[in-house]
N, C-alpha and C positions, 0 to 999 in steps of 0.2 A: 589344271593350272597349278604348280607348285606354290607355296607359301614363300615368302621373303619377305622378314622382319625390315628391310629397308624400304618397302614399299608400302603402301595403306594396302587396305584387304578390296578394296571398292572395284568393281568391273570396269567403272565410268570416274575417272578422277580428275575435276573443273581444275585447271591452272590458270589461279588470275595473276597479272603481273604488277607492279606496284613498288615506288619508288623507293619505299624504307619498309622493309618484309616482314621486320620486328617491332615496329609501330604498328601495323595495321594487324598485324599477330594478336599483339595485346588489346586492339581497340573489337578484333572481334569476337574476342574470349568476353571480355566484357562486356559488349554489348549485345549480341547472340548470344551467348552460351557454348560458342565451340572452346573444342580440348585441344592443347598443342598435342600430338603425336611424336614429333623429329624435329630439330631445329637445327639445319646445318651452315653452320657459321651464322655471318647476316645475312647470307645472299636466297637462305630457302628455306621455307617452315612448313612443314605439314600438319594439317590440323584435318580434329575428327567431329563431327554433329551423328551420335547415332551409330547407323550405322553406315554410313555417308562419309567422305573425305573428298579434302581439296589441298591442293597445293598452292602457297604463296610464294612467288618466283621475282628477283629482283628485275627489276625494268621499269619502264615507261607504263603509264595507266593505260591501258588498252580498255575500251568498253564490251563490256561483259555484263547478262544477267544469270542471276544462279538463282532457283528455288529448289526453299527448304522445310521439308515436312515435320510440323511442331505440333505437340497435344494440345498449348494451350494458344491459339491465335492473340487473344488479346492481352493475356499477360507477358507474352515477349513483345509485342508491339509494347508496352509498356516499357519495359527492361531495357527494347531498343533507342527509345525517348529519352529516359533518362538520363542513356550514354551518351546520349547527344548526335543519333539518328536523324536523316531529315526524313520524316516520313512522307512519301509521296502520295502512299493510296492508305486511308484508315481501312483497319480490318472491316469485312463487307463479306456475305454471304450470298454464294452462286449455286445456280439452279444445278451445276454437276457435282453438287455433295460439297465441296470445299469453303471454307472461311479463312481470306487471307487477305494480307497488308502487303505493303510496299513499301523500303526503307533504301537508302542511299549513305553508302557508310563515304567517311571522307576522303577517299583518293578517289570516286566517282562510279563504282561498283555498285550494279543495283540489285536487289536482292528481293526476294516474293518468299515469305512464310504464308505454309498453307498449313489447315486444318483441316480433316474430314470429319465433317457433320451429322456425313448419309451417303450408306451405299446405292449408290443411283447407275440403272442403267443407260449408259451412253446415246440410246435410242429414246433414252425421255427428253434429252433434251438436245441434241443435235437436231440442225434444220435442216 
């Protein structure tokens, strides 16, 4: 696959859509921790988590969920709080190695940060 500085580097790039692309730009820089990448005009923002990217595209709120893998679960569950996050699920620790929350940023976009605990294999805990 060639390189193109117009595009993110990601194989897999979540487009959520969302009525002000530069309000929710900014609410998720602050409240997650993503980087803008590209802002093209209002109508598109791309932003980067990692080594992870997603594109903000102007429209109507479509529902969508995205998870996103963080070192610290409950200090970004905090960080998310304070932006004023509605948390839906508090960070919580699963038998497949991960520790993660659930938040809901305000144009209705849900969002699951995960943390890995423990390399676990799939066979310890599948039924």
């Amino acid at each position: 696959m060639l390189d193109n500085r117009s595009m993110p580097p990601s194989a897999v790039i979540p487009v959520l859509s969302c009525p002000d692309v530069v309000q929710e730009s900014a609410w998720l820089r602050a409240a997650f921790g993503f980087l803008e990448r590209l802002a093209i005009g209002d109508h598109r923002v791309q932003l980067s988590y990692g080594s992870g990217s997603l594109v903000l595209a102007s429209g109507p709120t479509a529902l969508a969920t995205v998870m996103v893998r963080v070192e610290d679960a409950d200090a970004h569950c905090a960080r998310a709080r304070a932006a004023g996050a509605t948390i839906v699920a508090e960070p919580a620790d699963y038998p497949y190695g991960e520790r993660q929350y659930t938040a809901v940023d305000p144009v209705g976009h849900t969002w699951t940060f995960s943390q890995t605990i423990a390399d676990v294999d799939p066979g310890d805990w599948l039924s």
